[in-house]
DSSP file (Angstrom, degrees, kcal/mol; ACC not computed):
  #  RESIDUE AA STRUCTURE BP1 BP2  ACC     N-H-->O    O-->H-N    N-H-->O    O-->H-N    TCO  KAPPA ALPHA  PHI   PSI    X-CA   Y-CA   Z-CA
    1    1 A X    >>        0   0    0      0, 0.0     4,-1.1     0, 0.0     3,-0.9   0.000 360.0 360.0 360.0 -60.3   18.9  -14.5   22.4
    2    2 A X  H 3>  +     0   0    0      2,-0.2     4,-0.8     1,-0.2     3,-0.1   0.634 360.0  53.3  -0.3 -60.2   20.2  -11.2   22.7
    3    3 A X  H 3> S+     0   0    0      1,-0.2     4,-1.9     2,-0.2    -1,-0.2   0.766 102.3  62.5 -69.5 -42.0   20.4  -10.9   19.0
    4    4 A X  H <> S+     0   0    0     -3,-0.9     4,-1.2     1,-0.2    -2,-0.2   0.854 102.6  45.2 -72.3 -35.3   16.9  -11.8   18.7
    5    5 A X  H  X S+     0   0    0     -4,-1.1     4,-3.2     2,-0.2     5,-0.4   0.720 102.9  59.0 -53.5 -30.7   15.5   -9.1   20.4
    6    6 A X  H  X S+     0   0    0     -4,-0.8     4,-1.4    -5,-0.4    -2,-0.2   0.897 108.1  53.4 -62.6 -31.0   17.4   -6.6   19.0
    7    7 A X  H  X S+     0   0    0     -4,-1.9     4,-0.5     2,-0.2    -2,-0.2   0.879 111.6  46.2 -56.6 -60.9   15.7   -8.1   15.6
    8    8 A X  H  X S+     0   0    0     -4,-1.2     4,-1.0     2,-0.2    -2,-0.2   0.692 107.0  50.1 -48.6 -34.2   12.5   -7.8   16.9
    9    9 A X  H >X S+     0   0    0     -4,-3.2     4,-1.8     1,-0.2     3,-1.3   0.965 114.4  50.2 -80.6 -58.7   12.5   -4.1   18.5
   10   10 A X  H 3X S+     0   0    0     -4,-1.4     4,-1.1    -5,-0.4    -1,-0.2   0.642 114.7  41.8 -61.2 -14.4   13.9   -2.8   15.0
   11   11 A X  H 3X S+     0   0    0     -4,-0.5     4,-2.9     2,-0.2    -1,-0.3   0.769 112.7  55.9-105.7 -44.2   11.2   -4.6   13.0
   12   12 A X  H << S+     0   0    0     -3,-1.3    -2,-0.2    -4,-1.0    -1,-0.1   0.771 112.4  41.1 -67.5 -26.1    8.9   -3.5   15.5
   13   13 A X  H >< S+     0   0    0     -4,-1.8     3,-1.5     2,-0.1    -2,-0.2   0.785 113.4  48.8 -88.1 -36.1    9.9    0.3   15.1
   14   14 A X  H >< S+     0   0    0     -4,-1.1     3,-1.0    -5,-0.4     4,-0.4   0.896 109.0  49.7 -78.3 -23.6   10.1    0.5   11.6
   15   15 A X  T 3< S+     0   0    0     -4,-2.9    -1,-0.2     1,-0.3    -2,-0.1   0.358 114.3  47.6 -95.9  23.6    7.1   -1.1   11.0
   16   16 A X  T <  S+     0   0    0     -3,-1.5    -1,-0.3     3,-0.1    -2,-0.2  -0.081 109.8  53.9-128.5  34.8    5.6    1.7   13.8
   17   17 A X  S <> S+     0   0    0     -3,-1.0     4,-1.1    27,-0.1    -2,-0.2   0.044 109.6  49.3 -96.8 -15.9    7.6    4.6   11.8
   18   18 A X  H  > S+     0   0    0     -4,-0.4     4,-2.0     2,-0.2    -3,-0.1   0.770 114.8  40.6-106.6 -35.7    5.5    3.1    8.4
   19   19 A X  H  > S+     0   0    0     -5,-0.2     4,-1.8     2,-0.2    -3,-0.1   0.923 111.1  66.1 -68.5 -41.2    1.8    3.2   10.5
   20   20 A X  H >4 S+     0   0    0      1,-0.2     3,-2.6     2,-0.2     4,-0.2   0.882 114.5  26.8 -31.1 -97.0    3.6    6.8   11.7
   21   21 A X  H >< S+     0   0    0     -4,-1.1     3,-2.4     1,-0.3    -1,-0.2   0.667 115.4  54.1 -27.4 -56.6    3.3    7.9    8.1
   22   22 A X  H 3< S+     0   0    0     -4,-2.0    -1,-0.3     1,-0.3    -2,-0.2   0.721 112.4  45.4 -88.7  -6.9    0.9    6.5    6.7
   23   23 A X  T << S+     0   0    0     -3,-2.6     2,-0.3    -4,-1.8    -1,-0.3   0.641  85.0 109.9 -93.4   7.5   -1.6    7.6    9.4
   24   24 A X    <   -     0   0    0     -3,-2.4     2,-0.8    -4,-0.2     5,-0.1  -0.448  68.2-136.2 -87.8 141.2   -0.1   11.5    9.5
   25   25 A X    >   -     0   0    0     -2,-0.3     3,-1.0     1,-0.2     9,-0.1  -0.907  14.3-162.9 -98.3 111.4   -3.0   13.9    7.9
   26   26 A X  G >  S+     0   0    0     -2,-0.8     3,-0.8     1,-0.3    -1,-0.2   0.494  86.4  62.8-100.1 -34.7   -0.8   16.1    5.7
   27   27 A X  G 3  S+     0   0    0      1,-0.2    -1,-0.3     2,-0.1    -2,-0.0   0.555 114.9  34.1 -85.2  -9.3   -3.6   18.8    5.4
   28   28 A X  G X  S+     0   0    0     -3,-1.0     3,-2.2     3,-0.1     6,-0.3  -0.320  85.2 156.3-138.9  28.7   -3.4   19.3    9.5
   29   29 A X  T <  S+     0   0    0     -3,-0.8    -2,-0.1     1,-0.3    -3,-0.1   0.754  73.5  30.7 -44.9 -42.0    0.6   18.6    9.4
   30   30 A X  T 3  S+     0   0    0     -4,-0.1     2,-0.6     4,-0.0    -1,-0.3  -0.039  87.5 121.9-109.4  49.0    1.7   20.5   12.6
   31   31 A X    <>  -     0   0    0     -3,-2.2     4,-1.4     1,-0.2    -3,-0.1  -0.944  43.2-168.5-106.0 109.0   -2.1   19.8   14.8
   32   32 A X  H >> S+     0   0    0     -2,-0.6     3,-3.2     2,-0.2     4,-1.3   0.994  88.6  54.4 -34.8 -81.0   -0.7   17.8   17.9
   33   33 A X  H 34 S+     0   0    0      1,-0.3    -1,-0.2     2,-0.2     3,-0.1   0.592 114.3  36.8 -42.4 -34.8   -4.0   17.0   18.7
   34   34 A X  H 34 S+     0   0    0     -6,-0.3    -1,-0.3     1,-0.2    -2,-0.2   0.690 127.2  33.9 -93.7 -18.6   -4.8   15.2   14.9
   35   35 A X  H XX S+     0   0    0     -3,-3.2     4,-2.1    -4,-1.4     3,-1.4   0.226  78.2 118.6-125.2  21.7   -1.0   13.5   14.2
   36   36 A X  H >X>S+     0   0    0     -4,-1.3     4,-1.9     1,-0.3     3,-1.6   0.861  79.8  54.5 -53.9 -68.7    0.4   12.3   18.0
   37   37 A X  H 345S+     0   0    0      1,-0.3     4,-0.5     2,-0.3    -1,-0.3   0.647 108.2  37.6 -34.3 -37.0    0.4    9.3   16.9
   38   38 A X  H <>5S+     0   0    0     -3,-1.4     4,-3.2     2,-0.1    -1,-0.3   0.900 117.0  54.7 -92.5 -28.1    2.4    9.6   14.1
   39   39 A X  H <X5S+     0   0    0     -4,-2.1     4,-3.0    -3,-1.6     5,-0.3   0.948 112.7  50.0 -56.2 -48.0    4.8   12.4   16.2
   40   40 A X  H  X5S+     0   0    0     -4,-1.9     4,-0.8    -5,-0.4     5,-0.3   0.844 112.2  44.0 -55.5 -26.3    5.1    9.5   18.9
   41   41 A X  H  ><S+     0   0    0     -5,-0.5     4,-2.7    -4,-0.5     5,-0.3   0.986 112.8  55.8 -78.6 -43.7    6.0    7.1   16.2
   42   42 A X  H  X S+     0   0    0     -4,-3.2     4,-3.4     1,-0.3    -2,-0.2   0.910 109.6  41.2 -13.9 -88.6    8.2    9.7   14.9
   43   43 A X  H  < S+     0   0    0     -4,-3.0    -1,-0.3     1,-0.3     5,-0.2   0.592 105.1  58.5 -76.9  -7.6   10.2   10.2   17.9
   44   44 A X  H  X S+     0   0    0     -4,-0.8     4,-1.2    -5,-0.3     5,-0.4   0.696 105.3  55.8 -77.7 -37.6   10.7    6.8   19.2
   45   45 A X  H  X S+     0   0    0     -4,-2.7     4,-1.5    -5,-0.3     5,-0.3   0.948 112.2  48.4 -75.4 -38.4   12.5    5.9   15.4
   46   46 A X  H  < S+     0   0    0     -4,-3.4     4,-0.2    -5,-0.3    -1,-0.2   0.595 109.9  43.5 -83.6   4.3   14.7    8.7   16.3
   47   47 A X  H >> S+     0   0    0     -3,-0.3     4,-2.9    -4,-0.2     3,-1.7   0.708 118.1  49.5 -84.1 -77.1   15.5    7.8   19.5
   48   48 A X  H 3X S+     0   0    0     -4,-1.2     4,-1.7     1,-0.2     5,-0.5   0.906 110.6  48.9 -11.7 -50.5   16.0    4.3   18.3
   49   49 A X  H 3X S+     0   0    0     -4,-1.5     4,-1.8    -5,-0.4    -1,-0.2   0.933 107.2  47.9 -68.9 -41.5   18.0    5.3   15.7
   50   50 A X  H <> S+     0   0    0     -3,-1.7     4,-1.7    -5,-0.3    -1,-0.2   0.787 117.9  56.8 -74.5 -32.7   20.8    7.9   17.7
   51   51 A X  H  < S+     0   0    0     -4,-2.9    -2,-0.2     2,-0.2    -1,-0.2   0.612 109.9  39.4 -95.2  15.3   20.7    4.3   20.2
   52   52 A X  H >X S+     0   0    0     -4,-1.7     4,-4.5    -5,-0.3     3,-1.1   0.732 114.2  55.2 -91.4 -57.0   21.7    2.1   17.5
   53   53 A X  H 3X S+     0   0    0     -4,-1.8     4,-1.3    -5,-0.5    -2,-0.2   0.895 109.5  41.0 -22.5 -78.7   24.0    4.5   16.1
   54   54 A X  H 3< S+     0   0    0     -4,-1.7    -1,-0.2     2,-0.3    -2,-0.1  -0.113 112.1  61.9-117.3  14.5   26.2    5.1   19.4
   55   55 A X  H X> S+     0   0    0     -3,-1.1     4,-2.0     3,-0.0     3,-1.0   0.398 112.6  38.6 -88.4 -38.3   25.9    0.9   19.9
   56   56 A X  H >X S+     0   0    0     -4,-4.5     4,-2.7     1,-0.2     3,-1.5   0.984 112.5  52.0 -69.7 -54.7   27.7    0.5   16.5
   57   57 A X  H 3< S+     0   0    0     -4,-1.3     4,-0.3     1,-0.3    -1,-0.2   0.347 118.4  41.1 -97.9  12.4   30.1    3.4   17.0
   58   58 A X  H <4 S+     0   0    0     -3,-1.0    -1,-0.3    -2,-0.8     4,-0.2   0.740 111.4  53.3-120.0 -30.5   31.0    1.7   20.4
   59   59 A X  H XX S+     0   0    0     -4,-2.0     4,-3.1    -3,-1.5     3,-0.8   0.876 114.9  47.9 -32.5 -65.8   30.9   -2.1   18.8
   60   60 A X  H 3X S+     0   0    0     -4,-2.7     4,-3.4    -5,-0.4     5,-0.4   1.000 109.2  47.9 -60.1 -47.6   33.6   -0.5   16.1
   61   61 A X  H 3> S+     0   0    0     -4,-0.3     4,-1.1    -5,-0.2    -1,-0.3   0.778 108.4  50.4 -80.5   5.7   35.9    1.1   18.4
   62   62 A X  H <4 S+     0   0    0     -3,-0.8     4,-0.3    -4,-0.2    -1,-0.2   0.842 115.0  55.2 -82.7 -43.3   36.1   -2.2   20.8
   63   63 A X  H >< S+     0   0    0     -4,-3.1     3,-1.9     1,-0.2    -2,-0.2   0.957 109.0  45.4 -25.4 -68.2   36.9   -3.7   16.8
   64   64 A X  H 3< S+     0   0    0     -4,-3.4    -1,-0.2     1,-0.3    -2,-0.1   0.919 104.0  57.0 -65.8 -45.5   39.6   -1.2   16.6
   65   65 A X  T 3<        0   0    0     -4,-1.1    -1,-0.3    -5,-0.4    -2,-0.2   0.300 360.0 360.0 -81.6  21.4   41.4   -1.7   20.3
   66   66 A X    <         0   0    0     -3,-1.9    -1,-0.3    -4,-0.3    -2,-0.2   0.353 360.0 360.0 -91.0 360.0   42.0   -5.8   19.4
């Protein structure tokens, strides 16, 4: 079960990192007010991403001490 949410929030982030993008207005690139939405999307894949990270690098080194 476990496994299956973890499948779901990543699918569920990348595909709110791809609405990120494709909704940021490139002509008003650093306007809080015109792109949060895509800066929120933004910064939730990179959170994500640094806590995925440092769940493998913690996964490998329980790998290593068997």
């Amino acid at each position: 079960m476990n496994k299956k949410i973890e499948k779901i929030t990543t699918y569920l982030v990348l595909l709110l990192l791809v609405y990120g993008i494709y909704q940021l207005d490139i002509d008003q690139l650093w306007s809080i007010q015109v792109n949060w939405f895509s800066f929120l999307a933004f910064l939730i894949f990179f959170c994500y991403l640094i806590f995925s990270l440092k769940k493998a690098a913690k996964q490998q080194d329980l790998q290593k001490g068997k």
